[in-house]
mmCIF file of the N, C-alpha and C atoms, coordinates in Angstrom:
data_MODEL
# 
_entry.id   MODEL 
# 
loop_
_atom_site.group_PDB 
_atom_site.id 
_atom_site.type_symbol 
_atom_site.label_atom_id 
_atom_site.label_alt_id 
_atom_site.label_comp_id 
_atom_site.label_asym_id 
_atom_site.label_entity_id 
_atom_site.label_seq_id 
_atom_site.pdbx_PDB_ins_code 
_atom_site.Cartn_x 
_atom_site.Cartn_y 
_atom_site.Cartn_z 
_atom_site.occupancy 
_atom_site.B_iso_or_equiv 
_atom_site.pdbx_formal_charge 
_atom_site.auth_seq_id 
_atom_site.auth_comp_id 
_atom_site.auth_asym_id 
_atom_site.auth_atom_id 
_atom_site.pdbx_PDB_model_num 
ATOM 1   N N  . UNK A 1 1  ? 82.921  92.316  135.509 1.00 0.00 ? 1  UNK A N  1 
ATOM 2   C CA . UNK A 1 1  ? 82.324  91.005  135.436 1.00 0.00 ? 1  UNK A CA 1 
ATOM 3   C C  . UNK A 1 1  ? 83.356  90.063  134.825 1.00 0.00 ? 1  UNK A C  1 
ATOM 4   N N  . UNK A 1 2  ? 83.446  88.947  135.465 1.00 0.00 ? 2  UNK A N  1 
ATOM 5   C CA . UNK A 1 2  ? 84.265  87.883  134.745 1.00 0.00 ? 2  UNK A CA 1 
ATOM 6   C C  . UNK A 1 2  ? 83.875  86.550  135.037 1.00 0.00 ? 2  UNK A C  1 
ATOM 7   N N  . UNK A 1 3  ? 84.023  86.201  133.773 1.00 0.00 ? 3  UNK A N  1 
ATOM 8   C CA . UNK A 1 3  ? 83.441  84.636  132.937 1.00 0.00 ? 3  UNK A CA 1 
ATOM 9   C C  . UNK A 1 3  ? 84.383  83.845  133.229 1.00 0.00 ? 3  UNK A C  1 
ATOM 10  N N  . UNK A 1 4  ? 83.694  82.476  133.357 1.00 0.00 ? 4  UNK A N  1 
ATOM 11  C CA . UNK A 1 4  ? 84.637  81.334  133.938 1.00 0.00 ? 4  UNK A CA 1 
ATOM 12  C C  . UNK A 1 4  ? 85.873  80.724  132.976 1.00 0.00 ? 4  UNK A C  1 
ATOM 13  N N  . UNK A 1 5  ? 85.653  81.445  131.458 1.00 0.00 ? 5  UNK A N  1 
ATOM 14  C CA . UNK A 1 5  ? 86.722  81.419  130.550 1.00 0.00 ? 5  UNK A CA 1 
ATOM 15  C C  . UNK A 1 5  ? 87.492  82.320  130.408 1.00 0.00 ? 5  UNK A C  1 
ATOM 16  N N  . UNK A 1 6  ? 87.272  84.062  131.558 1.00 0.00 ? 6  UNK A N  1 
ATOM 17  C CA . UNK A 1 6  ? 88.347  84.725  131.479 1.00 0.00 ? 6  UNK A CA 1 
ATOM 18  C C  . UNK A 1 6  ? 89.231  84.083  132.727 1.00 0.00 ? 6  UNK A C  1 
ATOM 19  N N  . UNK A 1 7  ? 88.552  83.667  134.153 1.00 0.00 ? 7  UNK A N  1 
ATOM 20  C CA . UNK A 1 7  ? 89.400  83.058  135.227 1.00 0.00 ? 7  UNK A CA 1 
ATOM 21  C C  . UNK A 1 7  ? 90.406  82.071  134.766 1.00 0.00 ? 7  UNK A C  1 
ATOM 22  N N  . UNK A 1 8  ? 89.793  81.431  133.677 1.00 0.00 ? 8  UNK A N  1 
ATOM 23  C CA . UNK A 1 8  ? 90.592  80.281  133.376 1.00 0.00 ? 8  UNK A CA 1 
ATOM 24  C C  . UNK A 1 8  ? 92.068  80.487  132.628 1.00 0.00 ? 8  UNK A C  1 
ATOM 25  N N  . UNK A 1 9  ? 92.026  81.244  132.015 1.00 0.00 ? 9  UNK A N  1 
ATOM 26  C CA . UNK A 1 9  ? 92.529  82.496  130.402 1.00 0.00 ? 9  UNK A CA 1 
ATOM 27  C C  . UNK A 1 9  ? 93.915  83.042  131.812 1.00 0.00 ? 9  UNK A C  1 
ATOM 28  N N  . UNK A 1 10 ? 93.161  83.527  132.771 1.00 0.00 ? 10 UNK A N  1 
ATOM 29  C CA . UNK A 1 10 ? 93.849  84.139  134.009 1.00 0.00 ? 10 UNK A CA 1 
ATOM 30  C C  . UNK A 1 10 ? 95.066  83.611  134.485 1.00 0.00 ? 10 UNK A C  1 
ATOM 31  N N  . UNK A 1 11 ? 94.643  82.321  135.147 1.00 0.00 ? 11 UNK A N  1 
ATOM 32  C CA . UNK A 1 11 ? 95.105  81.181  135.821 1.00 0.00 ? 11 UNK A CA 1 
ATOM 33  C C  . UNK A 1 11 ? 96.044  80.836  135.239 1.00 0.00 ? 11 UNK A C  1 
ATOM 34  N N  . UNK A 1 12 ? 96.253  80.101  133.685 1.00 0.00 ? 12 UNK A N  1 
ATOM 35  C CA . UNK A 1 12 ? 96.811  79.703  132.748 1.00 0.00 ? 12 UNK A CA 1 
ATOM 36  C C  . UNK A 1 12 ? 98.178  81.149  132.688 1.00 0.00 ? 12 UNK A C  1 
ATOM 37  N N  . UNK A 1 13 ? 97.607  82.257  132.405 1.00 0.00 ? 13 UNK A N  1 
ATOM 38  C CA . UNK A 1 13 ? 98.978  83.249  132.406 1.00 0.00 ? 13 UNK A CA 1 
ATOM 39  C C  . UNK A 1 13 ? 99.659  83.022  133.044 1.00 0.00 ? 13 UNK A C  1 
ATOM 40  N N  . UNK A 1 14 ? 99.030  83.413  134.547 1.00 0.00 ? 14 UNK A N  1 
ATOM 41  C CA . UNK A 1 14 ? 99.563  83.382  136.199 1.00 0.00 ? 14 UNK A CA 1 
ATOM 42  C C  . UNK A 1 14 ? 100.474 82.378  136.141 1.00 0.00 ? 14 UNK A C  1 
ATOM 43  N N  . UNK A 1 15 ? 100.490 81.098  135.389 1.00 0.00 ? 15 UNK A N  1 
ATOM 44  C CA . UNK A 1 15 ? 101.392 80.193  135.367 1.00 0.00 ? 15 UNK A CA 1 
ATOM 45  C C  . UNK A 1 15 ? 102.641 80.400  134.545 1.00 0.00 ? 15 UNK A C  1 
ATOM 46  N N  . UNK A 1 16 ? 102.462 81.098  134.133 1.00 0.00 ? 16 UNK A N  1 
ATOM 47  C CA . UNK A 1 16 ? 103.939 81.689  132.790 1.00 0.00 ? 16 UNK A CA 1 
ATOM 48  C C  . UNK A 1 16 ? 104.441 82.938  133.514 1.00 0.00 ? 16 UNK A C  1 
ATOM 49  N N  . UNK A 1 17 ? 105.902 82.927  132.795 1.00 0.00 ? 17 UNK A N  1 
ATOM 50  C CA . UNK A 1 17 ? 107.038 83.749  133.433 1.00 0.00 ? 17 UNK A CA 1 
ATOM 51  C C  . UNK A 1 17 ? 106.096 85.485  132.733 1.00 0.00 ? 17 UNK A C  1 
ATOM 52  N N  . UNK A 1 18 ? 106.667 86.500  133.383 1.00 0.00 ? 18 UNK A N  1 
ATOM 53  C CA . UNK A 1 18 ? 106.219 87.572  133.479 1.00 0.00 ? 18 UNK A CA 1 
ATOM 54  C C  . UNK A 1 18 ? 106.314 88.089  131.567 1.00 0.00 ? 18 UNK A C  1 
ATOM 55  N N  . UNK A 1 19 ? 107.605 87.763  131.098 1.00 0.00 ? 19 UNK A N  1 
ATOM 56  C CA . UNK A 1 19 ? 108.211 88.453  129.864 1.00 0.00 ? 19 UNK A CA 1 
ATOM 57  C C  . UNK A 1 19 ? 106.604 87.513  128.391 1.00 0.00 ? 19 UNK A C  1 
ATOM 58  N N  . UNK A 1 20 ? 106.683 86.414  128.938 1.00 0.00 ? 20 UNK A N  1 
ATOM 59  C CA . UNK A 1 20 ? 105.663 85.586  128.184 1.00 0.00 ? 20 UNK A CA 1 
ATOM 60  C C  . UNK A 1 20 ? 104.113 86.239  128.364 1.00 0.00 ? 20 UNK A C  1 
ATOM 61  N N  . UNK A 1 21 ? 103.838 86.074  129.891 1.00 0.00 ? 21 UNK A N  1 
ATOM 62  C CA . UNK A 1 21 ? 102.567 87.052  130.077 1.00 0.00 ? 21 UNK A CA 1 
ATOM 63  C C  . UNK A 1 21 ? 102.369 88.601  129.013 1.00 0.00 ? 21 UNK A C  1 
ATOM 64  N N  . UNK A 1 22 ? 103.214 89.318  129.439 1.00 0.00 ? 22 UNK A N  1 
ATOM 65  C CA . UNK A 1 22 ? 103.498 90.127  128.093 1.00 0.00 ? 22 UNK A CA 1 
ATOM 66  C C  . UNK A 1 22 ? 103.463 90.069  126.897 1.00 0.00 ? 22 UNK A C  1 
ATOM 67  N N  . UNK A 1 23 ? 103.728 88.970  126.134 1.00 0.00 ? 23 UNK A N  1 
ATOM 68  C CA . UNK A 1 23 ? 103.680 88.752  124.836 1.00 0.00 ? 23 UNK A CA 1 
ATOM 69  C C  . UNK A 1 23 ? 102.526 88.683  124.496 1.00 0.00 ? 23 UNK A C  1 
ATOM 70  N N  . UNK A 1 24 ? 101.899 87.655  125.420 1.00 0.00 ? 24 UNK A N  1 
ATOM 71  C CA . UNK A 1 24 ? 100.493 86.901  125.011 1.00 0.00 ? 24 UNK A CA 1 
ATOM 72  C C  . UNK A 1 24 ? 99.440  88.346  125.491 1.00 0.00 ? 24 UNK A C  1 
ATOM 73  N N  . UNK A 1 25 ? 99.178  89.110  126.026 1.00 0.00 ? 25 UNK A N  1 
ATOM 74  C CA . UNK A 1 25 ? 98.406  90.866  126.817 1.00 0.00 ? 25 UNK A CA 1 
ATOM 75  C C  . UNK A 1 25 ? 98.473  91.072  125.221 1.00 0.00 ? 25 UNK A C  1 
ATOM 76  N N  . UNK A 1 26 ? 100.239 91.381  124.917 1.00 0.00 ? 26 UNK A N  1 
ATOM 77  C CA . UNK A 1 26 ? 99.520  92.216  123.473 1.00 0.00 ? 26 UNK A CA 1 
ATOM 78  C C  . UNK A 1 26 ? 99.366  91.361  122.548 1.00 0.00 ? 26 UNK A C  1 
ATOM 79  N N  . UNK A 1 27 ? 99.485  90.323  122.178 1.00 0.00 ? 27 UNK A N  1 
ATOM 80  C CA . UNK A 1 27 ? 98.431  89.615  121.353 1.00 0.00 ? 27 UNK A CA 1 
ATOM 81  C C  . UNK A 1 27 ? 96.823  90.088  121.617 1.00 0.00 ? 27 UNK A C  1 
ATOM 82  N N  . UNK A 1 28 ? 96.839  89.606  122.759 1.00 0.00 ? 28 UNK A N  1 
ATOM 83  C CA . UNK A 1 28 ? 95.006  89.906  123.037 1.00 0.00 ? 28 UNK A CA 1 
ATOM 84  C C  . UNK A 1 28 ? 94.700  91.353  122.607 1.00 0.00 ? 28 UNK A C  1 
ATOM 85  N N  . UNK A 1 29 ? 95.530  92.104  123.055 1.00 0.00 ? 29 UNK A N  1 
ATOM 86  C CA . UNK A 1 29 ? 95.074  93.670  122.795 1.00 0.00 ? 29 UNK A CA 1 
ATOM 87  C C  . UNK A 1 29 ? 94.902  93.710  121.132 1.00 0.00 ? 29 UNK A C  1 
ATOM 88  N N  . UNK A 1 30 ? 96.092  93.122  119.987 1.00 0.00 ? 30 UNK A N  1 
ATOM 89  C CA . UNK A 1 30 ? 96.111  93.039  119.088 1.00 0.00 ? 30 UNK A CA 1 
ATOM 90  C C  . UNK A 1 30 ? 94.305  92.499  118.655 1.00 0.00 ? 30 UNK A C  1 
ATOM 91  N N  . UNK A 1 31 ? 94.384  91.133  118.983 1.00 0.00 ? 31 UNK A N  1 
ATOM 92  C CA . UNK A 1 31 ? 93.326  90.453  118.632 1.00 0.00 ? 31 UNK A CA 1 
ATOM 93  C C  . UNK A 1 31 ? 91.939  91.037  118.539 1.00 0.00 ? 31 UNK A C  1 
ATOM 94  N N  . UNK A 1 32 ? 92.034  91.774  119.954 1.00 0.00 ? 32 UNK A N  1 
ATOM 95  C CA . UNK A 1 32 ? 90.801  92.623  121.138 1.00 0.00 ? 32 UNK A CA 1 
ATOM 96  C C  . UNK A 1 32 ? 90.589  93.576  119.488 1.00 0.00 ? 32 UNK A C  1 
ATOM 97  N N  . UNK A 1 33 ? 91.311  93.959  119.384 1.00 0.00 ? 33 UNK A N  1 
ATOM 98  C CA . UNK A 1 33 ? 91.397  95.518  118.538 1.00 0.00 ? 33 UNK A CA 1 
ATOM 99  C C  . UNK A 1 33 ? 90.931  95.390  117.299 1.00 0.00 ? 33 UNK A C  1 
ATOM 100 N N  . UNK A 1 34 ? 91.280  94.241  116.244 1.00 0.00 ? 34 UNK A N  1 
ATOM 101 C CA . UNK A 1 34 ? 90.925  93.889  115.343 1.00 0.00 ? 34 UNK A CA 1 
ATOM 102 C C  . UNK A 1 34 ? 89.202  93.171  115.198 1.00 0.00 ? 34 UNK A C  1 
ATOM 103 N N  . UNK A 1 35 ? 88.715  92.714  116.588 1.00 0.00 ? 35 UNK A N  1 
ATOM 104 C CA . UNK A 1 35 ? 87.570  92.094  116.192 1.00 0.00 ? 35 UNK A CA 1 
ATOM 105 C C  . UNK A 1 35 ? 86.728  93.080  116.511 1.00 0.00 ? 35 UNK A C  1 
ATOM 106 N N  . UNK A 1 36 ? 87.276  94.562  117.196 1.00 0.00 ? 36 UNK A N  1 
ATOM 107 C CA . UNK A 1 36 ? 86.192  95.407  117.768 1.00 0.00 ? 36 UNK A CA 1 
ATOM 108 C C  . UNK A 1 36 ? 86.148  96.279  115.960 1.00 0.00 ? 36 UNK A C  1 
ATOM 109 N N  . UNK A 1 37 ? 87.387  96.227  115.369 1.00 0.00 ? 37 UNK A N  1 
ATOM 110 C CA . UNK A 1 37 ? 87.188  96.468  114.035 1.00 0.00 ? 37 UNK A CA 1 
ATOM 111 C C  . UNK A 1 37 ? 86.031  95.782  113.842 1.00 0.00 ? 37 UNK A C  1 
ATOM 112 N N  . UNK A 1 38 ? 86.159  94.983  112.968 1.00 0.00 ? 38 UNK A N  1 
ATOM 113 C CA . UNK A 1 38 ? 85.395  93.784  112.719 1.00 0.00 ? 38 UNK A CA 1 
ATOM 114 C C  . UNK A 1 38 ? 83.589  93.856  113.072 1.00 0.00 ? 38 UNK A C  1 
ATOM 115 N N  . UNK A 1 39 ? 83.540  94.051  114.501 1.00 0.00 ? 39 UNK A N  1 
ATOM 116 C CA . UNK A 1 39 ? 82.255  94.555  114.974 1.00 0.00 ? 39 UNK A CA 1 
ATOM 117 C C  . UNK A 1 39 ? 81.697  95.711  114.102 1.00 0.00 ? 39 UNK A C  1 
ATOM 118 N N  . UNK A 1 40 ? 82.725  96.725  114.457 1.00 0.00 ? 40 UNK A N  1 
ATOM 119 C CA . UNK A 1 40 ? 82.470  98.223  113.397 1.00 0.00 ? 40 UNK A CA 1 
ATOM 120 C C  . UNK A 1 40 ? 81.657  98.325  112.415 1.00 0.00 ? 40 UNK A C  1 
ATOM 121 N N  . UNK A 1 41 ? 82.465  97.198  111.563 1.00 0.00 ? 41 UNK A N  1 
ATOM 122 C CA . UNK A 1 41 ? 82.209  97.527  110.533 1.00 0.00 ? 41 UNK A CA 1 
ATOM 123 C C  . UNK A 1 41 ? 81.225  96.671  109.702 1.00 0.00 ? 41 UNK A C  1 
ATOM 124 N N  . UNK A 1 42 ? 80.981  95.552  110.895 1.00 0.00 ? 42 UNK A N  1 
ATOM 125 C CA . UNK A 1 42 ? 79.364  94.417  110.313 1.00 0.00 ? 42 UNK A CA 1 
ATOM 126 C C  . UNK A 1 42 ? 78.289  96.064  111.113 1.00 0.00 ? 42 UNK A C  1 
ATOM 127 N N  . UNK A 1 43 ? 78.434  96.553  112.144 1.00 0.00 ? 43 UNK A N  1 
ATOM 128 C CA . UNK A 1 43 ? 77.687  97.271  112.568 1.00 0.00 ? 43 UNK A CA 1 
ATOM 129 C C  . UNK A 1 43 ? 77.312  98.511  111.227 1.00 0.00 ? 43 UNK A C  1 
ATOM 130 N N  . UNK A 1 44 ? 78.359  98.794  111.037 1.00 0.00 ? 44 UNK A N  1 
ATOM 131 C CA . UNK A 1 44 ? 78.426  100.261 109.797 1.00 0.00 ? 44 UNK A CA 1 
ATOM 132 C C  . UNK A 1 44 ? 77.599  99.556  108.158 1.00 0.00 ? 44 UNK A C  1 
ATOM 133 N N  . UNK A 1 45 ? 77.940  98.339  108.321 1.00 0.00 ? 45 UNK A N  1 
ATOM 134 C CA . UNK A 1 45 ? 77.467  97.856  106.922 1.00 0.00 ? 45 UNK A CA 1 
ATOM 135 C C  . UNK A 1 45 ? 76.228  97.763  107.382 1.00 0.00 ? 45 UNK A C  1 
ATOM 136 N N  . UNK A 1 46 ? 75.700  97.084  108.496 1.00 0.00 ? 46 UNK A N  1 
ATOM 137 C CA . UNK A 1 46 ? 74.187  97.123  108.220 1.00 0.00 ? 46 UNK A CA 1 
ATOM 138 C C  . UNK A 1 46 ? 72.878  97.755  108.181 1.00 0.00 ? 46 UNK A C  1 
ATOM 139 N N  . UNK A 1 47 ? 73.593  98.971  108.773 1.00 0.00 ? 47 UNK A N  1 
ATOM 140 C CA . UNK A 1 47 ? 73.268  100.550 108.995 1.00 0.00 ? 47 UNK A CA 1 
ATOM 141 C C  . UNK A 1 47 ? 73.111  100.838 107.503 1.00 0.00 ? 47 UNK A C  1 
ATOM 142 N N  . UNK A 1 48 ? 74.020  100.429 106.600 1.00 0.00 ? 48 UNK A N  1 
ATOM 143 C CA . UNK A 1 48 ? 73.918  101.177 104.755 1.00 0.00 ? 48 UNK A CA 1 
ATOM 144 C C  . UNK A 1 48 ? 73.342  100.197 104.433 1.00 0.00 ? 48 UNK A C  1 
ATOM 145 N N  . UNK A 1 49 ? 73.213  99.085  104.678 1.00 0.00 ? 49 UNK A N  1 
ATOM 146 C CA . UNK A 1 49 ? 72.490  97.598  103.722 1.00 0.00 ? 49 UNK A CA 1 
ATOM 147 C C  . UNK A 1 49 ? 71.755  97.948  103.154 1.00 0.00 ? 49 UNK A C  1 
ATOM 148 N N  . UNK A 1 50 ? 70.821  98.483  103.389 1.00 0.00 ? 50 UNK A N  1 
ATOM 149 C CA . UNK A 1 50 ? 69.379  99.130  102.931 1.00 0.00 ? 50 UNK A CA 1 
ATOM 150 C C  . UNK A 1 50 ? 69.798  100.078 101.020 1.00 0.00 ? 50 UNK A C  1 
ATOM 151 N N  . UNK A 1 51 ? 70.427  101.074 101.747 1.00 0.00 ? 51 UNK A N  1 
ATOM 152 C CA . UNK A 1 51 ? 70.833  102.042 101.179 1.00 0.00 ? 51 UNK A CA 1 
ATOM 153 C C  . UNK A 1 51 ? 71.867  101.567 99.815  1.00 0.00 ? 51 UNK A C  1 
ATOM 154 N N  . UNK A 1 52 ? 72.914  100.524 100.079 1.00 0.00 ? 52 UNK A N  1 
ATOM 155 C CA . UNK A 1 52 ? 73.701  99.961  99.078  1.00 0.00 ? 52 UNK A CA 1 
ATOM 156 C C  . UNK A 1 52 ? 72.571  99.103  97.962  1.00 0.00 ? 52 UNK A C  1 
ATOM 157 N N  . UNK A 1 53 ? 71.695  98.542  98.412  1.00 0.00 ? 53 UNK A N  1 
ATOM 158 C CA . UNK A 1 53 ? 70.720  97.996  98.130  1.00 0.00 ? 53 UNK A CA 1 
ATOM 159 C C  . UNK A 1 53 ? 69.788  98.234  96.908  1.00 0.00 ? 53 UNK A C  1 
ATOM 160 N N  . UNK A 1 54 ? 69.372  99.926  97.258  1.00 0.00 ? 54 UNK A N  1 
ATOM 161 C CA . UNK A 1 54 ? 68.975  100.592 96.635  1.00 0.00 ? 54 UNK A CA 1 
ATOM 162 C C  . UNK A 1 54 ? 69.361  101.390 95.294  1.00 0.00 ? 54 UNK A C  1 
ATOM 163 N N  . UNK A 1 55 ? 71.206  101.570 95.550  1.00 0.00 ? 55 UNK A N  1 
ATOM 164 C CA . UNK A 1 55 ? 71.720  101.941 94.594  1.00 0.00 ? 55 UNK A CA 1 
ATOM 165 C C  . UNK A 1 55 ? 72.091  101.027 93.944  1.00 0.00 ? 55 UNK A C  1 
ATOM 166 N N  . UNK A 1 56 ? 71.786  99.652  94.016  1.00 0.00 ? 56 UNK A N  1 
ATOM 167 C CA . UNK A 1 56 ? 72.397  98.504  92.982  1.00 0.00 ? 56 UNK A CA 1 
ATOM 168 C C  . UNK A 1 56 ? 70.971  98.605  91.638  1.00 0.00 ? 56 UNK A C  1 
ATOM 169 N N  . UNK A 1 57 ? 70.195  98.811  92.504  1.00 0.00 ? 57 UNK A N  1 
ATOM 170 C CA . UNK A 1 57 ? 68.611  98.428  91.875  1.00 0.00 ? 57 UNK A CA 1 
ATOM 171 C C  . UNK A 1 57 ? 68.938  99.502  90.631  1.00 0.00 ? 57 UNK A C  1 
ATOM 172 N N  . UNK A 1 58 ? 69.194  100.600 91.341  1.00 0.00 ? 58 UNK A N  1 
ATOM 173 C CA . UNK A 1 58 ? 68.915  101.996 90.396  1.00 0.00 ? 58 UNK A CA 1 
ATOM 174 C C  . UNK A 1 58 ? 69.959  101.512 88.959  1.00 0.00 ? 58 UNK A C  1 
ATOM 175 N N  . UNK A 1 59 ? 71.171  101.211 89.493  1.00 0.00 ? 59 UNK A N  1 
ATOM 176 C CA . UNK A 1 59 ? 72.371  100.942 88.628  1.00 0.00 ? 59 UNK A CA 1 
ATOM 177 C C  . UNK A 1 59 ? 71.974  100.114 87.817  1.00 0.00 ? 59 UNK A C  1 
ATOM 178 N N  . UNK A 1 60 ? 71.523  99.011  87.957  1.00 0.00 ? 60 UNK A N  1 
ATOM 179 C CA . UNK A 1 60 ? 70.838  98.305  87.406  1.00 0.00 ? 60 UNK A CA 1 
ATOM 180 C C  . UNK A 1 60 ? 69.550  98.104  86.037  1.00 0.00 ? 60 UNK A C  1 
ATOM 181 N N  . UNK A 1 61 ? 68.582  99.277  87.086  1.00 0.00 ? 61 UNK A N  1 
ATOM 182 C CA . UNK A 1 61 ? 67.539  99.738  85.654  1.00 0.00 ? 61 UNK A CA 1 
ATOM 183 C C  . UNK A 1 61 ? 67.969  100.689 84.883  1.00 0.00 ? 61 UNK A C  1 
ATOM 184 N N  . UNK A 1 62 ? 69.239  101.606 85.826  1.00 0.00 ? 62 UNK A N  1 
ATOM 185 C CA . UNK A 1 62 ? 70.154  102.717 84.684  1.00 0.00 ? 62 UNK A CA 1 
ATOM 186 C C  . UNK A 1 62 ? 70.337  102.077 83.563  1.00 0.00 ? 62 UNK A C  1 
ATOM 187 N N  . UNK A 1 63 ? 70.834  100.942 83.776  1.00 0.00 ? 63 UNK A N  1 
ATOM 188 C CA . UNK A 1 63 ? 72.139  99.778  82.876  1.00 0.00 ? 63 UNK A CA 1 
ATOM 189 C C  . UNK A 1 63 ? 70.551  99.369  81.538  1.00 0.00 ? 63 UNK A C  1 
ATOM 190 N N  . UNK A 1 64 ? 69.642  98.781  82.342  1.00 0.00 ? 64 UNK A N  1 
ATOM 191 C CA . UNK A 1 64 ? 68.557  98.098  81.370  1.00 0.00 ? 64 UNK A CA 1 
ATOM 192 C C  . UNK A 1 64 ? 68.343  99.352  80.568  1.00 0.00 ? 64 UNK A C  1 
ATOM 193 N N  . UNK A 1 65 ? 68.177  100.668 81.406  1.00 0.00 ? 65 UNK A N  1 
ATOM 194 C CA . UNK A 1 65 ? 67.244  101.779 80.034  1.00 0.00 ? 65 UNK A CA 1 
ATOM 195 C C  . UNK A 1 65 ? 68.048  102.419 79.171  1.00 0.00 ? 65 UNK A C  1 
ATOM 196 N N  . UNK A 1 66 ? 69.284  101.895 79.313  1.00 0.00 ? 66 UNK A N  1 
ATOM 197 C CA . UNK A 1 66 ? 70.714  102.400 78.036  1.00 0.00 ? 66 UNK A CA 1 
ATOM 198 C C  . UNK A 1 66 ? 71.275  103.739 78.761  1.00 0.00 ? 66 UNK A C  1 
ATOM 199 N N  . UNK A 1 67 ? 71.047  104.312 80.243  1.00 0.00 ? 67 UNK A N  1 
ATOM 200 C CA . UNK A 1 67 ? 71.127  105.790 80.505  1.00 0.00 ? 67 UNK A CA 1 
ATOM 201 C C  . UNK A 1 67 ? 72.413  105.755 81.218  1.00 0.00 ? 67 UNK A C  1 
ATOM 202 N N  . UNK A 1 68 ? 73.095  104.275 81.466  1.00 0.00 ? 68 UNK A N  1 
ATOM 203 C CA . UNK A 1 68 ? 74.438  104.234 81.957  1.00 0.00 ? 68 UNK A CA 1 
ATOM 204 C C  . UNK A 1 68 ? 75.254  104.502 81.180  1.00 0.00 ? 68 UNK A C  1 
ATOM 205 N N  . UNK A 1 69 ? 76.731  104.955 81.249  1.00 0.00 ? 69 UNK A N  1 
ATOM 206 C CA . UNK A 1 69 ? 77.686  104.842 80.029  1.00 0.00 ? 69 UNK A CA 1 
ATOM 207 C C  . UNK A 1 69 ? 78.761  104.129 81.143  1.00 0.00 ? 69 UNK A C  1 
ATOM 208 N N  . UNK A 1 70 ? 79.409  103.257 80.067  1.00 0.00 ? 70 UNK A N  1 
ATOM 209 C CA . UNK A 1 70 ? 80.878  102.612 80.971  1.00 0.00 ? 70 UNK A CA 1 
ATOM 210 C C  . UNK A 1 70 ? 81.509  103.111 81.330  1.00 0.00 ? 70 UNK A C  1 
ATOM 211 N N  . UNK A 1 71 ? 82.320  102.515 82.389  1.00 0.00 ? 71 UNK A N  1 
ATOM 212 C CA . UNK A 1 71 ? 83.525  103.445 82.589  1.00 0.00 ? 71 UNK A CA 1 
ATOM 213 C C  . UNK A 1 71 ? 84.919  102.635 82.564  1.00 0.00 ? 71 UNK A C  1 
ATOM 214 N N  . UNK A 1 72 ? 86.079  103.695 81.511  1.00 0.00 ? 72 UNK A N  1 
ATOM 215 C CA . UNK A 1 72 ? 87.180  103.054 81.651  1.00 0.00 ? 72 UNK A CA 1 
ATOM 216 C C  . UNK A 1 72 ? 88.171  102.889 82.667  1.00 0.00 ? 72 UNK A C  1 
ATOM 217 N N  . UNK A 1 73 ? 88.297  101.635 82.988  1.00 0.00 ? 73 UNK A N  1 
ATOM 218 C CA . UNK A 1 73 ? 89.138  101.693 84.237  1.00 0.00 ? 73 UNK A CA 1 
ATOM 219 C C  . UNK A 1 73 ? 90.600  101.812 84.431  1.00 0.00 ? 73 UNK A C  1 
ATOM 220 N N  . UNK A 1 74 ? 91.081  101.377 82.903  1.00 0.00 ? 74 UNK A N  1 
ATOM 221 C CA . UNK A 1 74 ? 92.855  101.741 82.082  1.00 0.00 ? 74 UNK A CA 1 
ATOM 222 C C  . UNK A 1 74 ? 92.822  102.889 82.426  1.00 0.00 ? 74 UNK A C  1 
ATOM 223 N N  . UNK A 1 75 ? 93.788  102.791 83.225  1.00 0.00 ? 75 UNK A N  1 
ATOM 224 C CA . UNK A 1 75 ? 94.770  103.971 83.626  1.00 0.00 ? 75 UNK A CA 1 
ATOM 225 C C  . UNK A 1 75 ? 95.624  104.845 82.561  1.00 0.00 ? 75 UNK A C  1 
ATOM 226 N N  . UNK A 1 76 ? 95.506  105.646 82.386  1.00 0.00 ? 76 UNK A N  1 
ATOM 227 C CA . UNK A 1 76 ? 96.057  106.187 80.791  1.00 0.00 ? 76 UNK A CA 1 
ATOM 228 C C  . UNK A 1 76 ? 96.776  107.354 81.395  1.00 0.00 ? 76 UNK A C  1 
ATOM 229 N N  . UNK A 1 77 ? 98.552  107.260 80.885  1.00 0.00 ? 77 UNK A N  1 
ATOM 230 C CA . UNK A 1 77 ? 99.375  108.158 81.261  1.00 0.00 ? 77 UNK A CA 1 
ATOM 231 C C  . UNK A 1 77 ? 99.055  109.517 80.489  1.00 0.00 ? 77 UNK A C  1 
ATOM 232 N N  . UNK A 1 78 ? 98.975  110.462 80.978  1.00 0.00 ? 78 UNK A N  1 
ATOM 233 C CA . UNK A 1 78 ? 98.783  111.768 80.462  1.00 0.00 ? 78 UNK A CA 1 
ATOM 234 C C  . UNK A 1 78 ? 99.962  112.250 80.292  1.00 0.00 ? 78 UNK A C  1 
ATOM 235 N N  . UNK A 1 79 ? 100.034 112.883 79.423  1.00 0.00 ? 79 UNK A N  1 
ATOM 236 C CA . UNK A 1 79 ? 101.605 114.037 78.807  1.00 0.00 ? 79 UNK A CA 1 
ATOM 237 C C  . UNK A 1 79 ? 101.753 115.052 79.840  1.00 0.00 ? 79 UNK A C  1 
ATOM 238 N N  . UNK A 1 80 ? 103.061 115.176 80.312  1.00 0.00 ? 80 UNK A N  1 
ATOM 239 C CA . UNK A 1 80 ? 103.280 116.190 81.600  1.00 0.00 ? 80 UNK A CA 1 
ATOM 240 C C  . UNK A 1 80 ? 103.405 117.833 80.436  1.00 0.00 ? 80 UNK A C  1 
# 
């Protein structure tokens, strides 16, 4: 199937030298690749939304009923 903004996208190449057409393919592939990331991972987050959700709550009334303890995040060199 193709949209009257891929014919157009088309046309516009078709008008550039072959070595340029090339450049601009892997851009798109680049681009293509990163937003199907992108998809992924709004898809993967909203699949856990729920679930991240739940463990904030818990963390949370942990924190209110004193049953959390901190944690240090200083990196502390240990003696070899």
């Amino acid at each position: 199937m193709s949209s009257a903004a891929i014919t157009t996208v088309i046309k516009m190449m078709e008008s550039l030298p072959v070595d340029v057409q090339e450049r601009i393919a892997e851009h798109l592939r680049e681009y293509i690749d990163d937003l199907q990331d992108e998809i992924q991972w709004n898809e993967s987050f909203q699949r856990t939304q729920q679930n991240l959700i739940a463990a904030a709550r818990r963390a949370k009334q942990e924190i209110a009923e004193g049953k959390a303890t901190a944690i240090d995040f200083c990196l502390q060199k240990t003696p070899k």
